[in-house]
C-alpha positions as CSV (number, residue, x, y, z in Angstrom):
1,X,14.4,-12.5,-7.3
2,X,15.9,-14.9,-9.8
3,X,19.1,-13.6,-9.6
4,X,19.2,-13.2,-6.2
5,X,18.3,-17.1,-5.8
6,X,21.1,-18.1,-8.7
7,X,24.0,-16.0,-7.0
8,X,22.7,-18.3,-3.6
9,X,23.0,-21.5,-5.8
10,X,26.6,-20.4,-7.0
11,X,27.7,-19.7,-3.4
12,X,26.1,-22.9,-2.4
13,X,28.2,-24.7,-5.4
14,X,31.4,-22.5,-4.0
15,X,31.1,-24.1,-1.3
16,X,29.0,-21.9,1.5
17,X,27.1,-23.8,4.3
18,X,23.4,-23.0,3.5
19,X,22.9,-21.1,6.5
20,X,24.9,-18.4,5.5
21,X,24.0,-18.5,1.7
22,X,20.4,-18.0,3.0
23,X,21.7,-14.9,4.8
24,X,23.4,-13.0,2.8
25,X,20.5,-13.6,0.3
26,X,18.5,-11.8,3.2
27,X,21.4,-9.4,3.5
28,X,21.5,-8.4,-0.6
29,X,17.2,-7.9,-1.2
30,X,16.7,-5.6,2.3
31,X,13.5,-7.0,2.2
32,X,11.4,-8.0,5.5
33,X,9.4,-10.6,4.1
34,X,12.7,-12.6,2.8
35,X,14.8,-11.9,5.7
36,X,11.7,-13.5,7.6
37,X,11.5,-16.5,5.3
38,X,15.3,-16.8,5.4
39,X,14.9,-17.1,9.2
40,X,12.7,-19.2,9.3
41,X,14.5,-21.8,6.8
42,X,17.5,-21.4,8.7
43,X,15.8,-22.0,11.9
44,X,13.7,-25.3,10.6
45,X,16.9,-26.4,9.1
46,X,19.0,-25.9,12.5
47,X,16.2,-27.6,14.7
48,X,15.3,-30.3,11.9
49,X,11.6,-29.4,12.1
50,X,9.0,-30.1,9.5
51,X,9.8,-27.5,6.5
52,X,6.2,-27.7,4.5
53,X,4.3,-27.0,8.0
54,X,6.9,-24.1,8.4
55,X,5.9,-22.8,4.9
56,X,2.4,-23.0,5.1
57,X,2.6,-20.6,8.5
58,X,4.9,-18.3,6.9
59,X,2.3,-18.3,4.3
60,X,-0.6,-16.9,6.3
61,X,1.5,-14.9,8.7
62,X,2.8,-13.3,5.3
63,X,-0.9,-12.7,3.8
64,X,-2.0,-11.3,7.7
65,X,0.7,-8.5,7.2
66,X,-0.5,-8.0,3.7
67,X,-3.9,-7.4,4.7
68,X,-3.3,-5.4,7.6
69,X,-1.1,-3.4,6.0
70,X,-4.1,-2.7,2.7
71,X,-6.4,-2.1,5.7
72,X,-4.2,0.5,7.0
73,X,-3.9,2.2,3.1
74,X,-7.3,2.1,2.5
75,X,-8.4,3.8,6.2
76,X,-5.8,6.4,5.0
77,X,-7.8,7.6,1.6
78,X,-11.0,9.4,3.4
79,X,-8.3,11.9,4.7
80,X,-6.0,12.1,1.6
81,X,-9.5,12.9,-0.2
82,X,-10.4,15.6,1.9
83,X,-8.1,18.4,0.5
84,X,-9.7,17.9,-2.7
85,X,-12.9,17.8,-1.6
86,X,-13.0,21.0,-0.2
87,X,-11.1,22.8,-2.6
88,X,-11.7,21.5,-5.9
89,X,-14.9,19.5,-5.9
90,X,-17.3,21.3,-3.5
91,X,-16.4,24.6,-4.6
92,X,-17.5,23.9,-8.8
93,X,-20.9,22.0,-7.5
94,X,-21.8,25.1,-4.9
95,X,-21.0,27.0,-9.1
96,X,-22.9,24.8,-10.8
97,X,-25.9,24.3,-8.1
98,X,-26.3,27.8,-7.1
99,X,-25.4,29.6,-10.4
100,X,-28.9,29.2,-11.7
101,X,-30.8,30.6,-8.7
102,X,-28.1,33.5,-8.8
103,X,-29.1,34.2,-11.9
104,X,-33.1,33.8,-11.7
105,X,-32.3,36.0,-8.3
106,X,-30.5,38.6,-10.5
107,X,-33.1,39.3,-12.9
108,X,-35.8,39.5,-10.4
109,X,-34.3,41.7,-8.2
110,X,-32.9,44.2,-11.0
111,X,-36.2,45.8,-12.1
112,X,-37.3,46.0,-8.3
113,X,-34.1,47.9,-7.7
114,X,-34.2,49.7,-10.7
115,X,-36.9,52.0,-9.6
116,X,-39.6,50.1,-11.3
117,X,-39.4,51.6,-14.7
C-alpha cells in the first residue's frame, strides 16, 4: 500500500490533477474497498464537501461490509463441518463407544452358542 501511495505522490509531483492520480491508484490495487475510498475523495473533492465527515462514513460503511461479510463466513462453517462429522469423527466414537459392549456381548454369547460346554 505504500508503494502504491508513493507512485500517486510522484504522479502528483509529475504533474497529474489529483483526480486522476487517485484513479489510477484505484485502477493499479483492484481492490473494492480503495476504489470506494478513491471515489469518494474524488467526489468530496469535486463537490468541496467536508472530507473528515466523509472519512468517518466510509469508515463504518467499510466496518458494516467487514462484518457482514465474517457473518456470512462464519454461517458457512456448520456445513463445511458436516463432511467430517460424518465421516471421520462419528464413525471412531460409534468404535470407541460401542467397542466395549461388542466385546462384553461377544463373550457372553460365545459359550451360549457354543453348545454350553
Amino acid at each position: 500500500m505504500s508503494d502504491e501511495l508513493n507512485l500517486m505522490s510522484l504522479e502528483l509531483r509529475m504533474g497529474i490533477n489529483r483526480e486522476q492520480a487517485l484513479r489510477n491508484l484505484a485502477l493499479r490495487t483492484g481492490v473494492d474497498d480503495i476504489s470506494s475510498f478513491v471515489a469518494m475523495l474524488v467526489q468530496s473533492d469535486r463537490f468541496g464537501t467536508n472530507v473528515a465527515e466523509a472519512l468517518r462514513i466510509q469508515a463504518e460503511t467499510m466496518r458494516t461490509h467487514r462484518r457482514l461479510r465474517a457473518e456470512e463466513r462464519a454461517a458457512k462453517i456448520p456445513l463445511k463441518l458436516l463432511f467430517p462429522l460424518i465421516f471421520f469423527i462419528f464413525p471412531s466414537l460409534m468404535l470407541v463407544l460401542m467397542g466395549p459392549a461388542m466385546i462384553s456381548i461377544y463373550r457372553v454369547m460365545l459359550p451360549t452358542l457354543g453348545g454350553g460346554r
